[in-house]
N, C-alpha and C positions, 0 to 999 in steps of 0.2 A: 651202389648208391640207390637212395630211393627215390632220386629222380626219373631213371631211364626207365623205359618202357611200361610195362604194367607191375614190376615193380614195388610199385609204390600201395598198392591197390590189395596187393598179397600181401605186404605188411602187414598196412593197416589194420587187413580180417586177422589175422596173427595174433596182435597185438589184443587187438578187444577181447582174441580168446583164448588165447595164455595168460594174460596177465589179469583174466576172471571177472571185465569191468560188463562186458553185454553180450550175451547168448543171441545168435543172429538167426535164424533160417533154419531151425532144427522147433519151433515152435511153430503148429498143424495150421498157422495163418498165413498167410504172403502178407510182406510188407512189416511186420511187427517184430520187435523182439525185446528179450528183457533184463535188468540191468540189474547184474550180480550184488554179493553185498558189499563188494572192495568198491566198485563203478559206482552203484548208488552211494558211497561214501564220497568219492569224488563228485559228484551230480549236487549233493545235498552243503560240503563246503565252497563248492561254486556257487550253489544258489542261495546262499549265505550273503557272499559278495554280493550277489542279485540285489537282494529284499533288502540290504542295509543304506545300495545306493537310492533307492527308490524309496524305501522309510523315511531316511533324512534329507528329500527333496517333497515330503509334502502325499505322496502316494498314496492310499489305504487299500491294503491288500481283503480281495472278495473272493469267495466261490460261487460260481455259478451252474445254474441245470445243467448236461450235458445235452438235455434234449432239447429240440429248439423246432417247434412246429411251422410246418412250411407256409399255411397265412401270414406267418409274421415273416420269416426267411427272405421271400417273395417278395414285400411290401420293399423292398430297394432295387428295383429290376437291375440294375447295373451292376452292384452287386453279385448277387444271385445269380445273373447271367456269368459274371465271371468266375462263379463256383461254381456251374451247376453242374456241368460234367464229372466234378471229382468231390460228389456228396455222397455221402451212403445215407439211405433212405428204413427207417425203419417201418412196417406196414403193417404188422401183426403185433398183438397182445396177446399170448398164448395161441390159440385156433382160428380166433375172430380176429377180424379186418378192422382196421384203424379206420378212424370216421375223416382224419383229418393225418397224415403224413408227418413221420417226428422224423428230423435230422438229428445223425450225430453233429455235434460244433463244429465244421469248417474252420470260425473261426467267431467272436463274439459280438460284433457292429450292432447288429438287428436287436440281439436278447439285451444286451447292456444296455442300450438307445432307448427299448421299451420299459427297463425300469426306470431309466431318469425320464421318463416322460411322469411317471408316477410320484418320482420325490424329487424333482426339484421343480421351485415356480416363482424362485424370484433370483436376481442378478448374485444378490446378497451371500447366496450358499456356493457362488464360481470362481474360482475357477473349480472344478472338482474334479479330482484324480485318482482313478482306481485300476487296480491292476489284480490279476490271477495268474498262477502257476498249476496249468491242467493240460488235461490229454485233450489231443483236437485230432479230429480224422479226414482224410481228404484218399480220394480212388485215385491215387499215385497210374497212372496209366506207363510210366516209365520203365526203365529197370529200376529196381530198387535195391536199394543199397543200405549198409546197417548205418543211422546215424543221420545221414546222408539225406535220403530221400527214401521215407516212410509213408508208409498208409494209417498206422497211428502214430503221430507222434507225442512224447511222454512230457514232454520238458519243454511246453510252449509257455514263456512267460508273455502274456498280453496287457498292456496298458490302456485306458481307455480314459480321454479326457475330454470336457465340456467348458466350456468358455463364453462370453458374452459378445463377443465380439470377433473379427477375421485375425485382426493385429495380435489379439490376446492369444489364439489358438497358434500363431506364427510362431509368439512367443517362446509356445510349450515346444515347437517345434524344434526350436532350438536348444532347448532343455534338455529336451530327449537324447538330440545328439551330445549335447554333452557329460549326461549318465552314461549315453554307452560308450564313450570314450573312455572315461574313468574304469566301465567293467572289463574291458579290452585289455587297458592299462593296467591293472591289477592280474589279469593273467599273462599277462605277456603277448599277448595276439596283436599282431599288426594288420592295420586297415588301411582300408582307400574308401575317402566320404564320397559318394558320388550323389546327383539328383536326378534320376532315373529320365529318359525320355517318355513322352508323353504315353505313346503308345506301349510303354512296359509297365506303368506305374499301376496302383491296388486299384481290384476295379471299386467306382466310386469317391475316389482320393479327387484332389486336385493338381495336389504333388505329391512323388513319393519320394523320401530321401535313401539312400542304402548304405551298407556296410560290407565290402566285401575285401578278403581276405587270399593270397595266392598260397594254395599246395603245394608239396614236396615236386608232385608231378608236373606242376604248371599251371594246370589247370585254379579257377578263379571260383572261392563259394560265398557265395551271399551269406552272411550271417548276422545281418539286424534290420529291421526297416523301420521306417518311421515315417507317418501318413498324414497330411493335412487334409482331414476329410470335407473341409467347406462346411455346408449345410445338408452334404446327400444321404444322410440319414435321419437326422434330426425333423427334415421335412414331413418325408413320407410317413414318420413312426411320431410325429407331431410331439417334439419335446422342445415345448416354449418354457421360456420366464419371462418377468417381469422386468423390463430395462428400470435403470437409473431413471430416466424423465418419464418413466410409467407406463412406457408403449410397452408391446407385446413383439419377442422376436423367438425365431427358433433357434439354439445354440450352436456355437460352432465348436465343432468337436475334431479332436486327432486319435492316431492307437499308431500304437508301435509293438513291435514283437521280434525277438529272440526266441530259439529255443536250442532242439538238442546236440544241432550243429554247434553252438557254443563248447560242448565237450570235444567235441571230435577235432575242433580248432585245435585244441589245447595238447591233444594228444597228437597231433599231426604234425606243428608248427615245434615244436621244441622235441620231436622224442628222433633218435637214430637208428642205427642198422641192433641197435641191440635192446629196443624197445621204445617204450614210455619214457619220459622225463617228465617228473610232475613238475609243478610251481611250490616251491615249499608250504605257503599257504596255505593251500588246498591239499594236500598230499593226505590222502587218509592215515599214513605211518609215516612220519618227518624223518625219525631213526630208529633203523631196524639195528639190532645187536646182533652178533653171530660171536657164540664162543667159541676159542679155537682149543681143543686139547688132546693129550695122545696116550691119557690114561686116565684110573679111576681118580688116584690121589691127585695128579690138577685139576682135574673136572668139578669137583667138587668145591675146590679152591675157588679156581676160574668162574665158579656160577654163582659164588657167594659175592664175586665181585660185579659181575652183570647184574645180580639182582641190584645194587645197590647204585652200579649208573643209573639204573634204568627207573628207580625210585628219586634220584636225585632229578632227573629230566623230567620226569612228571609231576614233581613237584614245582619246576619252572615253567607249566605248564606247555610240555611239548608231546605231540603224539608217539608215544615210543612202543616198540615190538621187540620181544627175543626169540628168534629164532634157534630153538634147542631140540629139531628137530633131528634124534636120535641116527636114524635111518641114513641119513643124505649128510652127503659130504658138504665141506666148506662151499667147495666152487663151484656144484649144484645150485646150493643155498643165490650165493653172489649171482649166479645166469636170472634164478628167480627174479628174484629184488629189483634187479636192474631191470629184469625182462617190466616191471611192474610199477617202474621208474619212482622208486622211493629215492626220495635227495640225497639223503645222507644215511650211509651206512657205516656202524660202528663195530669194530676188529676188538674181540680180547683175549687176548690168550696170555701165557705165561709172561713173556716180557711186559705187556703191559700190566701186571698184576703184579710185578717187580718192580717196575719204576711209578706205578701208581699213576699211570696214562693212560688216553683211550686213542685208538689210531684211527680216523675219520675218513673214510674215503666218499668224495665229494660225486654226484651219478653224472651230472654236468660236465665236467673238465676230466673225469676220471683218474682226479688227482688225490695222495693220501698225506692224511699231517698230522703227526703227535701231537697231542696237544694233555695239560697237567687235566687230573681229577676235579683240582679246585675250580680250575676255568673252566670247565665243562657248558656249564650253563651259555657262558658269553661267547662262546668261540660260536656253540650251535646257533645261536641269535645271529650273529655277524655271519656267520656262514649260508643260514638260511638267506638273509636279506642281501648277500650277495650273488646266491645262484639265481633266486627272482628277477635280479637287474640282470645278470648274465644274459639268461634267459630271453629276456626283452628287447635286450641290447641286440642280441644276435639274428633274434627272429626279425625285425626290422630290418637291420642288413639283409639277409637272406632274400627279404621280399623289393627293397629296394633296388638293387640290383635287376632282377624280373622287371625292373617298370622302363619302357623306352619311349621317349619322346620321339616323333618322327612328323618330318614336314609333308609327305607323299604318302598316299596309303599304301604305293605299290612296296615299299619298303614293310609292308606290316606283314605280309605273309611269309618272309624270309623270316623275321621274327618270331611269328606264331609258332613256327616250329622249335623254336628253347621252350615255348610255352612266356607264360606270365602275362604281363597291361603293355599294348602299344597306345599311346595318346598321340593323335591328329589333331589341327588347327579344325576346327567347324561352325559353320554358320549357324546353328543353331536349329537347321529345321530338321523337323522329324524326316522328311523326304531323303533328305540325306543320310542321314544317321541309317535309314532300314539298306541303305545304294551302298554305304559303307561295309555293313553286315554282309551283305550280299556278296558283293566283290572281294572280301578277306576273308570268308567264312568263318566269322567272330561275328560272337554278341557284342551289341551295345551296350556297357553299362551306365553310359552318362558322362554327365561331366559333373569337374570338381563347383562347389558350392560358388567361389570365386573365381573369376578367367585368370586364367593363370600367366605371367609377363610373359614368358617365352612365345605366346603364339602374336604378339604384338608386330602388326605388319605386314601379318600371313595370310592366304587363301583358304578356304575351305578344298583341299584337293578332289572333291565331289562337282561341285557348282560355280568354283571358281571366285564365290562372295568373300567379301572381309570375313575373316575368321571373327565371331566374337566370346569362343568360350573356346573348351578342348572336349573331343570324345574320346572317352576311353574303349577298348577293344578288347577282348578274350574269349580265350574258351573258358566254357564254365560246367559245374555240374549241373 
């Protein structure tokens, strides 16, 4: 199982590099690596999802410089302080010495802040919403891992929004979380909303809210955040408008970011001991074809007939592949496929060219079903839109189960070791919350957005106060 031990961890590197989605640690950089053309196909109908939910909530997708000079970097001390360790500093133009220090992007607060100081100056143009899908670098001092925890990473989509008001930024704040719900929900990824304690939250923020998600292993990844930044960059990098009664105020702004943990979700959270399991959706191949034959006169038969599914499927507009590779046997082919977790895989050989069938074998349930020529189209629709709920359905169970309520922390450590969320009664203070961490040897991820009934009555088992919310607990990457 890919639960036990490391396990899961030797999979995973497996799976990225069989099934051709990202070449890890054989490129001459620590921390980077890059994302084949099967992965980037997966990467670009994911990010599809992305940019459609954020389109039709109002967003405008920007590119911005990669460089970001350190007077401006700097001008958010809190900020910057909470980057500065994991910046890469660029110093040199060919031979000669830079006059003034360029960052690669950490991340965009400073350079976006300083263009809306230049275009916006009245109430009138806000709320305003922009977002980028770009590479951002940070000196991972960690181990690094593919996907995981990078020194570049590929696939940061960052949103950056400005508002006239605290309540109006609050608003987006809530918005956010509820795109990335929807992009979650569209993959099938299961989350736990939490709102970070004070001392973990963006440096700069006010609040941070998160998205985190439990592994095959146990273990707990952050994969979305979302930031009410207040006023702590708007001030320092001075981006006022013009209110409604005429006064002059500096804007209040949020940024939320996902990136390429988002993939590795997907592949972690629905795939088995015999690969990947896409989402039909996103599946760069929906259905792969494999003929089956055991001479010249059916082959020829048999491929007049795959050509002809496989034109009818694409005219219903579905991603479809024949695999008519000469060389390699059937059940070669079948390790591939699955190893690459394409959803549906279609059987044709002599019987089915007989009764004018196609046999479907489902990557999911691992299940197979005739189905007529003429159905073809709707069966693969229905079939698709049923292994996506599968999918969803399952990965939620799986993670649920992981999550324990407990009244005593002394009970969390016997826990930690299944892995997944223990949730305590807590009072709310940070002092406790780090006494918790300590004592369980788990992070703190927060608590849920609302107190949740069940701790109604209870102690915080750190200080002994009325509980007034829950913390959650785990290992994490």
């Amino acid at each position: 199982m890919l639960e036990q031990g490391d396990k899961f961890g030797e999979w995973f590197d497996k799976v990225l590099k069989e099934a051709e989605i990202y070449d890890y640690g054989r490129y001459p950089v620590k921390g980077v690596g890059i994302w084949m053309p099967y992965g980037f196909s997966i990467r670009k109908n994911t990010l599809e999802i992305v940019r459609n939910e954020l389109d039709s909530t109002g967003h405008e997708e920007v590119l911005f410089p990669m460089l970001i000079p350190e007077d401006l970097l700097v001008k958010e001390e809190e900020h910057i302080k909470g980057f500065r360790d994991e910046v890469y500093w660029v110093t040199h133009g060919g031979l000669e010495e830079l006059d003034v220090k360029l960052a690669l992007r950490p991340t965009s607060e400073t350079s976006i802040s300083y263009m809306e100081s230049l275009w916006l100056n009245s109430y009138k143009q806000l709320p305003k919403k922009y977002y980028q899908i770009v590479s951002i670098f940070r000196y991972e001092t960690k181990s690094t891992r593919p996907l995981l925890r990078l020194r570049e990473v590929t696939t940061f989509k960052e949103a950056h929004t400005a508002h006239d008001s605290f309540e109006d930024a609050d608003r987006q704040v809530l918005e956010a979380v509820n795109i990335y719900s929807k992009i979650f929900d569209h993959l099938g990824i299961p989350y736990l909303i939490s709102k970070r304690p004070d001392f973990d939250k963006f440096a700069g923020a006010l609040y941070t809210i998160a998205f985190d998600t439990i592994f095959p292993d146990g273990r707990v990844l952050q994969i979305g955040t979302v930031h009410h930044l207040g006023q702590s960059f708007s001030k320092p990098i001075d981006v006022k408008v013009m209110l409604k009664d005429e006064s002059i105020d500096y804007v209040w702004q949020t940024s939320y970011g996902i990136s390429d943990r988002l993939i590795a979700s997907i592949i972690a959270v629905h795939g088995d001991e015999r690969g990947a399991i896409l989402p039909f959706k996103i599946a760069p191949i929906q259905v792969v074809i494999v003929p089956i034959y055991f001479n010249e006169e059916e082959k020829e038969k048999i491929l007049s007939y795959v050509k002809s599914v496989k034109e009818q499927l694409e005219a219903c507009g579905f991603r479809v592949k024949i695999d008519d590779r000469e060389e390699m046997t059937p059940g070669k082919k079948f390790y591939d496929w699955e190893m690459k977790g394409v959803p549906v895989r279609a059987e044709l050989g002599k019987r089915e060219l007989e009764g004018n069938t196609v046999l479907l074998a489902r990557r999911d349930l691992k299940k197979k079903t005739v189905v007529k020529f003429s159905d073809i189209c709707t069966e693969i629709n229905e079939l698709g839109e049923d292994i996506d709920r599968n999918l969803k359905d399952k990965a939620w169970q799986k993670m649920n189960v992981r999550i324990r309520k407990n009244l005593k922390l002394e009970e969390s450590a016997e826990y930690e070791k299944r892995g997944g969320v223990v949730e305590i009664p807590w009072c709310g203070r940070d002092e406790c919350a780090l006494k918790a961490q300590e004592k369980a040897g788990l992070k703190a991820l927060g608590s849920p957005l609302e107190p949740p009934a069940w701790i109604k009555g209870s102690s915080c088992p750190i200080c002994g106060r009325p509980a007034v919310t829950s913390l959650r607990l785990a290992k994490t990457y």
